[in-house]
N, C-alpha and C positions, 0 to 999 in steps of 0.2 A: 229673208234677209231685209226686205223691205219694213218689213212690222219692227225689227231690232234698229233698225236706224233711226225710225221714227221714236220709238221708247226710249233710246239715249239719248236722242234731240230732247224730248220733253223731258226726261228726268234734269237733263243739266238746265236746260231753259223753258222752263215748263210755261212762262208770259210772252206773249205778243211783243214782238222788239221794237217793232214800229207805235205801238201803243204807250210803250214803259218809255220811249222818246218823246211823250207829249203828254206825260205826267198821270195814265191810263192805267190800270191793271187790269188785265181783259187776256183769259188763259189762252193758250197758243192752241189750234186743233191742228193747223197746215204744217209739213215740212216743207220749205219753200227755197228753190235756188235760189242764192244771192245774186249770182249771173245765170241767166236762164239756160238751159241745157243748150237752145236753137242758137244762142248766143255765144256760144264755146263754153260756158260756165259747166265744172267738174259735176259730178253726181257722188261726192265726199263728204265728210263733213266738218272741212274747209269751207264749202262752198253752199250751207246749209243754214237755216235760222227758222224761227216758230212763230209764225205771224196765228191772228185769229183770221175768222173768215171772211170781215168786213175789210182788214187791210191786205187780204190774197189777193180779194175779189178787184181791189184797188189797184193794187201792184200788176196785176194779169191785163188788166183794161189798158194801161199805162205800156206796158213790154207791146202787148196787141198794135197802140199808138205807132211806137217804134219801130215796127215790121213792119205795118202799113207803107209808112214814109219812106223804110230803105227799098223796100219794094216800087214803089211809085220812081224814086230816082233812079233804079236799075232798068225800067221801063221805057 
């Protein structure tokens, strides 16, 4: 199920969304939540987009940020 999600993800947007937003053409390898799962974000594809691996890697560091801190003030 997993592998057919990913195949309709890249057939419909088979570019890096974050890239093609800063004028980039750089193919998409990640299926990536838009709202991360940990974050309530769906696992649909609603809630799905095709980044490369430089802007995953980006995006995951950034979400990481964000738990850190809500963690810290639940502390």
């Amino acid at each position: 199920m997993l592998q057919r999600m990913r195949e309709r993800l890249f057939t419909k947007q088979p570019l890096c969304v974050l890239c093609r937003r800063n004028g980039r053409y750089v193919l998409a390898t990640i299926r990536d939540h838009i709202i991360p799962l940990f974050e309530g974000g769906r696992d649909d594809e609603r809630n799905e987009q095709g980044l490369c691996q430089s802007c995953s890697d980006a995006k995951t560091a950034e979400e990481a940020k964000r738990g850190r801190r809500v963690n810290s003030l639940r502390a």
